[in-house]
N, C-alpha and C positions, 0 to 999 in steps of 0.2 A: 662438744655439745653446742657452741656456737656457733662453728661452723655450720653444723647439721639444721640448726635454728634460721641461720639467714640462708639457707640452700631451701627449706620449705618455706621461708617467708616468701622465695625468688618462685618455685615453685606456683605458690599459690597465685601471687601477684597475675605470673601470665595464665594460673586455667584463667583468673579472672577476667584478663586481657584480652582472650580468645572468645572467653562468651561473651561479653560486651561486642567485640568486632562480629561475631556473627548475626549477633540483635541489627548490628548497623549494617549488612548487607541490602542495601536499598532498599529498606523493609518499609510495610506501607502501613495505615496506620488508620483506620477510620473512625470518624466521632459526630453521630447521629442522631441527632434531637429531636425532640417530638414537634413544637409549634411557637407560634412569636405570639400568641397572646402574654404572653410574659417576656421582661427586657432582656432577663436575666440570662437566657444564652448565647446572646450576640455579646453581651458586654461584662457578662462575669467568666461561664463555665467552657467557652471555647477557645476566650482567651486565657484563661488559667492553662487549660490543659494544653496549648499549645506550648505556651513558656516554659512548661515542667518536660514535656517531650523533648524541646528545642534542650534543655539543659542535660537530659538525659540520654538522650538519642540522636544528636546534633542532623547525623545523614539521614534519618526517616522521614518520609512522605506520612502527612498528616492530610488527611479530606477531610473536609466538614461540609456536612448537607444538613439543611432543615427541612422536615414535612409536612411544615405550617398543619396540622393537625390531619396532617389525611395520611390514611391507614397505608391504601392503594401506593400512594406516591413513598411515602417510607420502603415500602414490601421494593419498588422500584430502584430505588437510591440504595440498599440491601446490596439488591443481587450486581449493582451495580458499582459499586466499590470490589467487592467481590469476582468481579469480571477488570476491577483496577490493578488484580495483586492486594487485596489488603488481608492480611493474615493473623490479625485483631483487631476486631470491631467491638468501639467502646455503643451500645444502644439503648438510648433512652425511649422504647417505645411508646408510640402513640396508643397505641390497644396492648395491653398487657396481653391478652389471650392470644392475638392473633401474632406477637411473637414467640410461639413458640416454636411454630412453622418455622422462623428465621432461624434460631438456634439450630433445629433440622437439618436444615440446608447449610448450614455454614459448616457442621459436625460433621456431614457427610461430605466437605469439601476440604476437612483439616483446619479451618478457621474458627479462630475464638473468639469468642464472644465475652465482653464484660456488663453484665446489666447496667443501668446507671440511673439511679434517682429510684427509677423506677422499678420494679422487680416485675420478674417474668416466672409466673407460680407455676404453668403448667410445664415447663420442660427446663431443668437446672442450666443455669447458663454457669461458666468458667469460673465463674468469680460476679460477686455483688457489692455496689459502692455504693454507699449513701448518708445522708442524717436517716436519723431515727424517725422515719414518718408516724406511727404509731405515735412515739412520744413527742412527735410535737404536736401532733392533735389534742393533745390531754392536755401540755402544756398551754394550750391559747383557750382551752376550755375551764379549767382549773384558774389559770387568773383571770378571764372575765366573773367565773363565780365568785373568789375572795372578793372582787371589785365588787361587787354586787351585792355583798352580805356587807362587807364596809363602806357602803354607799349607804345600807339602812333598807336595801329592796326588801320587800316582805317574801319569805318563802311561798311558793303560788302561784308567784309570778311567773311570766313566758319567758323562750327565749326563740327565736330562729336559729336551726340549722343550715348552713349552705356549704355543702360539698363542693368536691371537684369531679371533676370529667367520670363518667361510671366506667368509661374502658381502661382507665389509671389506675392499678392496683398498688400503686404509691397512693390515691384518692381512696381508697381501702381501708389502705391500714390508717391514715389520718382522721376518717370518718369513725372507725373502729376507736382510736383514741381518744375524739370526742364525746361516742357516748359516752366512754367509762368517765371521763373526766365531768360528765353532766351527772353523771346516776349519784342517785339517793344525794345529790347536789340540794334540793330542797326546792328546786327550778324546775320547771315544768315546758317538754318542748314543743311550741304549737304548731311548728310546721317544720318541714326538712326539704332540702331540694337537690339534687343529683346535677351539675351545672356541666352541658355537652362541653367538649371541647377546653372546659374552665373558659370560658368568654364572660366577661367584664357585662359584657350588654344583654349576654343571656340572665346573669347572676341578678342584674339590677332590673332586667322586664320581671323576675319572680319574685324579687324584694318589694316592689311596686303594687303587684297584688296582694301584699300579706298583707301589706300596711294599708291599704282599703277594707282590706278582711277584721283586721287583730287591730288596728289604732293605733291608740296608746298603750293597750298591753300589751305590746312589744317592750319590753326592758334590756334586750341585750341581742346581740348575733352573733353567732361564733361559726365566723367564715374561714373558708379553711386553706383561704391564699390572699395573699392583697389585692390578688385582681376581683376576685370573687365580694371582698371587703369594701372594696373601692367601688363597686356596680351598688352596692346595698346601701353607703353611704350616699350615693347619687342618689337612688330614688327618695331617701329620707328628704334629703335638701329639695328634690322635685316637688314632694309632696308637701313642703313648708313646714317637716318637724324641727321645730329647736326649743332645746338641743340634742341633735342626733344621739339615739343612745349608744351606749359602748359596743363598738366594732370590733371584733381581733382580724388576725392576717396572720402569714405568714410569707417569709422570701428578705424581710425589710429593701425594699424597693424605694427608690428616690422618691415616687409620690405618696408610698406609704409613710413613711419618714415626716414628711411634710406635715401629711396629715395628723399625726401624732404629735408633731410642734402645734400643731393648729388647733387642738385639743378633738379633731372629728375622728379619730381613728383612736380605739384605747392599745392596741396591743400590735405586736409583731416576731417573727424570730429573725431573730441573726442568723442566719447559716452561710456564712460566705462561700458562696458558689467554688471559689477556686483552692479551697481544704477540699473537698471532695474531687475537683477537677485531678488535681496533682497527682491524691492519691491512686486515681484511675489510670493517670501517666504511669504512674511506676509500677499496676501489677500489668498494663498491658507490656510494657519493657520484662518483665520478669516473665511475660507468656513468650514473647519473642525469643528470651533465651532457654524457653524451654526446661524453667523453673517455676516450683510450686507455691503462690504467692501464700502471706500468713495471715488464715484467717481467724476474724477476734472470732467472730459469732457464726451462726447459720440460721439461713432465714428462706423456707422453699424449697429445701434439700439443697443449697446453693452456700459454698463456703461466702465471706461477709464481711464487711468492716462498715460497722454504723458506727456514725459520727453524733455528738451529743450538742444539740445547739444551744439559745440563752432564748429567753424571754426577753422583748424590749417592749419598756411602757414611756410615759414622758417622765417615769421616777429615774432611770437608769441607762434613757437614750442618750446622755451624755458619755455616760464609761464605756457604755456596749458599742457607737458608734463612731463617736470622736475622738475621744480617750484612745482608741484602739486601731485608728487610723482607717476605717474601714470607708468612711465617707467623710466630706473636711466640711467647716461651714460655709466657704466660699459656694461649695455647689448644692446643697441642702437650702442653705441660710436666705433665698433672693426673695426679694419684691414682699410680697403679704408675709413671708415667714420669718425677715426678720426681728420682728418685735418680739415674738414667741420664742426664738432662737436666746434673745435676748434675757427673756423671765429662767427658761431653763439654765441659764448660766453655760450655753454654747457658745454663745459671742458674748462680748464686753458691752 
């Protein structure tokens, strides 16, 4: 029996052996993001995913293209990796709809496709990686509200919605999580806005309006990315309100961070970019070999693996960010922030 034990342990070792070396036949590997209004692909999710590739896949060619938000130039960079050899492409589409044509084209060419961030509803891609968008829209919604009933706001009061990009059905389902998290809240929402592109400067030309519109009854924003957060907080500061009222975000971004020491920003999520990166490295490796990756959930007739993010306020930006090594105070902590760094018990 022991013999027979280490003859299948030897056994298995090399199918193992073999499908791994066939993954690594100069396999190509592409990872395709949507836009650089946000920092967080150049220096969280394509350096995640490449590290987790390089650990996994040593000999695979990885491309990385960005389509600074244009549909066209994506659909381009597509068929163009595609025409590289790449026979799993990780996509974060810029128009949720108009990937599903890409899916098409890839299926009919034997190429897989892993959604990423973003979900692609009209036509299943291989496999779906993400945070839980839905919940984190609830989440940055649900604590601006407790903040706002333990601040003493009177129910009645307003709040601004500010979405993301309408062709984002990642911007979907977070919008979808803010209503519920606002309903029968006691809050009342005086205006909503669909922000192209998610652009900082679109978010903040429509924040600019509201607050010529609504005043001071604006009590609260619940934006539904830092960048989006960050344009809203501008225009307050543009318009001379202080003290800006409570902001949410989400991504926690070095100037969102900041802003949250600074007390201008109330809320954020944690979702480090490269938990999600990695885990797109290893079902695209598990597509290469031509195995069925494991999925928790389904979301879009699309097997799934959503990730659960945290909440970070200036209560708990010490454990979620530093604590946890995720940002230090050296790069957070400079110039106007460190006094604040200071009060929250970040630095000394």
């Amino acid at each position: 029996m022991k013999v027979r034990s280490m003859l299948m342990a030897t056994v298995g070792a090399a199918a193992m052996f073999a499908g791994s070396a066939s993954a690594q036949e100069a396999a190509t590997v592409a990872f395709l993001m949507p836009d650089q209004a946000s920092t967080r692909y150049e220096e969280h999710d394509y350096p995640g995913f490449k590290a987790e590739m390089e650990k996994l896949c040593a000999s695979c060619t990885v491309i990385y293209q960005n389509a600074n938000a244009d549909a066209a130039l994506q659909q381009q960079q597509f068929n163009s990796v595609i025409a590289q050899g790449a026979k799993v492409i990780v996509l974060d589409p810029v128009d949720s709809a108009a990937a599903a044509a890409l899916v098409e084209i890839a299926h009919s060419q034997d190429v897989k496709v892993v959604a990423y961030d973003r979900p692609i509803p009209d036509k299943p891609a291989d496999f779906y990686v993400s945070f839980d968008n839905e919940g984190i829209g609830y989440a940055i919604a649900k604590s601006l509200v407790d903040h706002l009933k333990a601040s003493s706001i009177p129910e009645g009061s307003g709040v601004l919605q500010i979405n993301g990009s309408p062709t984002d059905a990642a911007a979907g389902l977070i919008r979808d999580g803010i209503h519920r998290g606002l309903k029968d809240s006691g809050y009342k929402t005086l205006a909503e806005f669909d922000t192209p592109e998610w652009a900082p400067p679109k978010a903040q030309e429509w924040a600019a309006g509201q607050i010529t519109r609504f005043g001071a009854d604006i009590k609260g924003v619940v934006a539904a990315n830092d960048g989006t957060g960050g344009g809203a907080i501008a225009a307050f500061k543009a318009a001379g309100v202080n003290p800006v009222p409570p902001v949410t975000g989400n991504d926690a971004t070095i100037a969102a961070l900041q802003l949250i020491i600074s007390g201008d920003q109330y809320n954020t999520i944690s979702k480090p970019s490269e938990i999600v990166a990695a885990a797109a490295a290893n079902v695209a490796v598990k597509l290469l070999k031509g195995e069925t990756p494991e999925a928790k959930t389904t979301l879009y007739n699309t097997a799934s693996e959503l990730f659960v993010p945290a909440v970070v306020t200036a209560e708990n930006i010490k454990a979620e960010i530093f604590d946890k090594g995720i940002q230090t105070p050296e790069e957070i902590c400079t110039g106007e922030y460190a006094e604040g760094c200071k009060k929250l018990g970040i630095t000394q």
